[in-house]
N, C-alpha and C positions, 0 to 999 in steps of 0.2 A: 504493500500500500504506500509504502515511500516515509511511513511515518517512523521520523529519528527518534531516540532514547528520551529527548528532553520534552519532547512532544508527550509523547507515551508516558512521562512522569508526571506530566501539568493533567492528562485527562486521569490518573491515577488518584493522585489531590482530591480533583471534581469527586470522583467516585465515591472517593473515603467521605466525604462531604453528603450526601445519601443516608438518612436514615433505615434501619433495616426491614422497617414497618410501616411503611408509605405508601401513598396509592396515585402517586405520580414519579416522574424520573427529571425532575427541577430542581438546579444548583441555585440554594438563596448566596451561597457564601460569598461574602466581597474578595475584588482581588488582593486584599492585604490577608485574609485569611487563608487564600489559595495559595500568596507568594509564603506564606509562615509554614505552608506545609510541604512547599517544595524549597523550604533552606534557605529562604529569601533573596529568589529572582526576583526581578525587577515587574512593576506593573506593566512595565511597556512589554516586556516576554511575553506577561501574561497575555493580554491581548493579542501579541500575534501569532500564540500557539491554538491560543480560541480562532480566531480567524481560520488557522489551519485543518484545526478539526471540522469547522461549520463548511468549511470549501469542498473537504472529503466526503462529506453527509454523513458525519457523527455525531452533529448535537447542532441542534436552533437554539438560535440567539434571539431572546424575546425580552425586549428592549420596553423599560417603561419609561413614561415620561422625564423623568429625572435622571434615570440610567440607576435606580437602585434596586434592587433583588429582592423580591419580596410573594406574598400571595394575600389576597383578596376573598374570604368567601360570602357568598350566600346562599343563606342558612334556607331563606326562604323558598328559592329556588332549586336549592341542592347545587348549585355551581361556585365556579371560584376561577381566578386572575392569577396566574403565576408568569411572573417575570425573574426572567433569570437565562440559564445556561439548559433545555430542556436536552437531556439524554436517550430518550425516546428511540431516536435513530438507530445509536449505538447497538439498542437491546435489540432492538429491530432483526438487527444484523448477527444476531448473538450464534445462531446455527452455522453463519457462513463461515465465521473466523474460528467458531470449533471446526471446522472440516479443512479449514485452514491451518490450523493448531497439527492437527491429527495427521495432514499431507508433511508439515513439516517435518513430523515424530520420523513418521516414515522414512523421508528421505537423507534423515541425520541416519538411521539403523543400517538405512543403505551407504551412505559415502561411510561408514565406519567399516563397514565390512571388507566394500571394495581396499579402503586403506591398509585394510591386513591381509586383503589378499595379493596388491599390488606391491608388498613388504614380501611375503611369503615368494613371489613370483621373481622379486628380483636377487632374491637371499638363493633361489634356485640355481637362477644364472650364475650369481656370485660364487659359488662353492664350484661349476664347472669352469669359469671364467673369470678370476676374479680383477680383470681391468676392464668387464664390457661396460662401456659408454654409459648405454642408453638405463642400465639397473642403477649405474651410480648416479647418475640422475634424476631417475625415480626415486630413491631415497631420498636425496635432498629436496626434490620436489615436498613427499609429504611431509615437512618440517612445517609448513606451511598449510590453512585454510585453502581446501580446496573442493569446487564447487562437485555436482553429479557428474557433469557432462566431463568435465578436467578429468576427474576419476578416471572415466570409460576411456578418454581418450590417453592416457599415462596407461592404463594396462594394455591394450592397443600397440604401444609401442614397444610395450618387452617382446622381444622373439621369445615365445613359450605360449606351449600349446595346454598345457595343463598344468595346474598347483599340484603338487602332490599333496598336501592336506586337506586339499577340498575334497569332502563326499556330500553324495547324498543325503538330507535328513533322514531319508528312510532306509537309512542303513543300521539305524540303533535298531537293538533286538529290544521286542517290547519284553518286558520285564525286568527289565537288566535298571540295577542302579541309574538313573539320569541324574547327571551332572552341569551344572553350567558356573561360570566365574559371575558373580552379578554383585552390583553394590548390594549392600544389606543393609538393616537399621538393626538394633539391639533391641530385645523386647519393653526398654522400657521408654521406648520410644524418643533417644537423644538423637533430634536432628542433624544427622550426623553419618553421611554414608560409609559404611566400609565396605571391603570387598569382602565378600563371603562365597561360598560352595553352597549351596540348597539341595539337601537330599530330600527327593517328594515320597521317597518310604518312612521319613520320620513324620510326614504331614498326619494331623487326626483328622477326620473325615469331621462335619459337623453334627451327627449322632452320634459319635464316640465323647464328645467332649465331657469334661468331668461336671458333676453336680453343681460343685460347688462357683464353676464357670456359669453355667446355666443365670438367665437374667429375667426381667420383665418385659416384655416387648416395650418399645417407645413409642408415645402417641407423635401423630404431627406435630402440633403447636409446641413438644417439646424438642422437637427436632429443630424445627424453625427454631427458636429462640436458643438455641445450642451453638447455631451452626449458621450465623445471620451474613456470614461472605456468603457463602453458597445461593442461601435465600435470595439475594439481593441480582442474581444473576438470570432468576426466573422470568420469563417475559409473561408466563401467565399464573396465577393466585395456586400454590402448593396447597391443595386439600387432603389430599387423600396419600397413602402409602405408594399407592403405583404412581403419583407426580414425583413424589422423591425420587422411584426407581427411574424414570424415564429424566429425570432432570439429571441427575448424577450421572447416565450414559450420555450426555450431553457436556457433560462438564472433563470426564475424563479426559477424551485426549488434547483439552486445554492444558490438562496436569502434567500433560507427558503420559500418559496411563494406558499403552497400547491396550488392541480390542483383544489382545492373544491372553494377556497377563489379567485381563477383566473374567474373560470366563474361566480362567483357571481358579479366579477369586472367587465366583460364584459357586466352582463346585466345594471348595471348603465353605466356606461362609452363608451360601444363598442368596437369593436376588436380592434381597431385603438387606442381608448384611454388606455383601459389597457394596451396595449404594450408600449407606450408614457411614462406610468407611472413606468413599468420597465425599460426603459431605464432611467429614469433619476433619481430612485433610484438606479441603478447599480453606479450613478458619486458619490454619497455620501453615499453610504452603512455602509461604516464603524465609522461612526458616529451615527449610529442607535441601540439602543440597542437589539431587536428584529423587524427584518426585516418585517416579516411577521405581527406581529402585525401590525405594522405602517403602513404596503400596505393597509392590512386587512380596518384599521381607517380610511384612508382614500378615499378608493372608496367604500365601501359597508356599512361602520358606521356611528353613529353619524357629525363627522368630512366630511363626503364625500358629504356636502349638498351646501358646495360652493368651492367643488374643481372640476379645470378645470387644468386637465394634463397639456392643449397646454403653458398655463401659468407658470406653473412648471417650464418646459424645454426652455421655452424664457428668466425666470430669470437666469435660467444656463448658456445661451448661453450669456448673458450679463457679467455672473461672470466668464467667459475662456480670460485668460490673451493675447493683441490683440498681 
């Protein structure tokens, strides 16, 4: 979309600005209280990052007579005046940039791969040749950010016709211990990825789990009030248990939270629980160094052998200021 970092911090500001419990998407905040939450840019920024947004179609500028920020209602009527910074658009847009979020998950899993395989291909050459050109080039290539297409076209250019490491997925014998290298998180949840090994024969199924894990189910309205980022993301009124579920598969691969590592989450957890678990990693995301790892760790990994969502989201709803 073209939109820089400092843009994307100024409409972050607006966001935070948002009540969690509202029934419109209208920024009152003055720009002294926007420039206070972005570190104190200048009002002039402000204004020309608003312009930016307004020119992309993410948010009307509805401008009142004086240029103050405010809302009007009548009670009589059931209507109301809000002038401000409306967001409207943005949420509008809220499915495009998840499918936008999720192409980009993708396409990181791919140029990481190609990277090691484009390492592996030229470590090939290397060990028969070790002055060819064109591998010690690719190496130093990937020291460097490099797009999809760069990728294809650097392995392209090694002479070699096959990796010798690369197989087939469906070369694992089903039964057999699965293995993979994956960030992890610790069960008690320190945002904090490490790298771990996840064996899925230590995983408990969600009818094994013990008694004492066993919880209350959560209503709505305490989900909602748990977990008020997530909330705030909905374009339409969260009622019922299945809007949870269907707003959290929405939200995922904003998280990073590929669709692969979601249904694995569903078969420990259940629909109900992985959704649980997206909503209440949406309230503290950004303390997470990799998202998806940590989902990953804890419902399908090592770590996900005494995790119970409904728990998760009751300590949150304990740490929401009364």
């Amino acid at each position: 979309m073209g939109l820089k970092a400092s843009v994307i911090a100024t409409l972050d500001a607006m966001l935070s600005c948002l009540p969690p419990k509202r029934q419109h998407n209208t920024v009152f905040a003055s720009n002294a209280t926007l420039a206070f939450r972005r570190n104190g840019i200048s009002d002039r920024t402000i204004r020309r990052h608003a312009a930016i947004l307004q020119e992309l179609g993410l948010l009307v500028r509805r401008d009142s007579s004086n240029r103050k920020r405010f809302s009007k209602r009548n009670v009589t009527e059931g209507t109301a005046l809000r002038f401000g910074f409306d967001l409207t658009p943005l949420f509008q847009r809220f499915p495009e940039f998840a499918e936008l979020a999720a192409q980009a998950v993708r396409e990181d899993d791919q140029i990481a791969y190609l990277k090691a395989k484009i390492r592996a291909a030229a470590n090939d050459i290397l060990q028969a040749e070790p002055d060819d050109v064109d591998a010690l080039i690719a190496i130093r290539t990937l020291r460097r950010k490099l797009s999809l297409d760069e990728c294809y076209s650097l392995l392209a250019g090694l002479n070699i016709e096959a990796v010798e490491a690369e197989q087939p997925c469906e070369a694992v014998v089903a039964g057999e211990e699965k293995m993979s290298g994956n960030d992890g998180q610790n069960v008690r949840h320190h945002h904090n990825s490490n790298k771990e090994h996840i064996d899925k024969r230590e995983q408990l199924p969600p009818k094994t789990l013990p008694s004492n894990l066993r919880t209350i189910p959560l209503s709505v309205p305490e989900i909602l009030s748990a977990c008020p980022e997530a909330a705030q993301f909905s374009l339409t009124p969260v009622k019922t248990m299945s809007d949870v579920v269907s707003h959290a598969r929405t939200l995922a691969p904003m998280l990073g939270i590929d669709s692969r590592n979601y249904q694995d989450a569903q078969e420990q957890l259940g629909i109900e629980g992985t959704a649980l678990t997206v909503w209440a990693i949406m309230q503290f995301h950004e303390k997470v160094q990799k998202v998806g790892a940590y989902f990953r760790s804890i419902t399908s990994g090592r770590n996900s052998a005494d995790f119970v969502p409904e728990q998760l989201v009751r300590r949150l709803a304990r740490a929401q200021p009364i």
